[in-house]
C-alpha positions in Angstrom: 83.6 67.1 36.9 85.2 70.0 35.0 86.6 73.4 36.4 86.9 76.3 34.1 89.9 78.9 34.8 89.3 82.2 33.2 92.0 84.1 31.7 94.7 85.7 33.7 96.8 88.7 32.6 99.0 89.8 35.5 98.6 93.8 36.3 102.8 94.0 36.9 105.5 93.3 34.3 107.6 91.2 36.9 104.3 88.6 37.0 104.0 88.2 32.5 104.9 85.0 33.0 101.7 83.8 34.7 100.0 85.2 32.3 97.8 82.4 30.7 94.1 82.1 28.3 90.9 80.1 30.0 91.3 77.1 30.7 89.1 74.1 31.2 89.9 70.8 32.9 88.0 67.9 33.1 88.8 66.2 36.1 87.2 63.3 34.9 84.4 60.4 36.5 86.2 59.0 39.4 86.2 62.2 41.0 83.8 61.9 44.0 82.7 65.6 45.3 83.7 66.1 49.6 81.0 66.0 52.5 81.3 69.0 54.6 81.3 68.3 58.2 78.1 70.3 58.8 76.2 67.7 56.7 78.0 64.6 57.6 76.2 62.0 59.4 78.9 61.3 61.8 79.9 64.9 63.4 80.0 65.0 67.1 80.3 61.2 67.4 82.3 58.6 68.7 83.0 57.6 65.0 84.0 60.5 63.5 87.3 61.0 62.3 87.2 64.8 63.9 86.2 63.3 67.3 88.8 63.3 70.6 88.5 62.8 74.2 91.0 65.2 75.9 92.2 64.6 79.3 89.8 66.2 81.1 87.3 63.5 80.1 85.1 65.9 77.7 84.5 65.2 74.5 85.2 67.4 71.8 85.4 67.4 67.8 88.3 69.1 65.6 85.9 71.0 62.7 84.3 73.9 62.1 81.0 74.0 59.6 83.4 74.6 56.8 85.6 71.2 57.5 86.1 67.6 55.8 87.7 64.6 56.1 88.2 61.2 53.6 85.1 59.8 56.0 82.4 61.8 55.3 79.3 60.6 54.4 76.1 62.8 53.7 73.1 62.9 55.3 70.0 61.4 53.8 67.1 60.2 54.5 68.2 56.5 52.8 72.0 57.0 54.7 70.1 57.3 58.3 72.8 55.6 61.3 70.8 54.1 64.1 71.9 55.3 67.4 74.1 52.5 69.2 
């Protein structure tokens, strides 16, 4: 994965010192792109890592559409998760 900055040339005098050319980083192979919670196979159950009971006995989940976590997994037609 690479990620390209553009060049930055700051607008006041006090800010020249973040001034800077492009620059491109390569982020290299291991880097493994996140599953948003709107397309992870796990949202609004028991396993998900976003998933609480409060003490009112409802259930409830912690993310928006927009949200991820380090369990994600993305939804596809060969990643399917049977219903218990």
């Amino acid at each position: 994965m690479k990620i390209h900055i553009p060049a930055f040339k700051a607008m006041a005098r006090c800010n020249e010192h973040m001034n800077h050319g492009p620059i491109d980083l390569d982020l290299g192979p291991d880097i493994v792109p996140i599953v948003r919670c709107k397309d992870c196979i796990w949202r609004g159950r028991e396993e998900c890592a976003m998933f609480y009971r409060c003490e009112c006995g409802e259930q409830h989940t912690w993310e928006t559409d927009n949200d991820f976590c380090s369990y994600g997994e993305r939804k596809e037609p060969d990643n399917e998760v049977s219903e218990p």
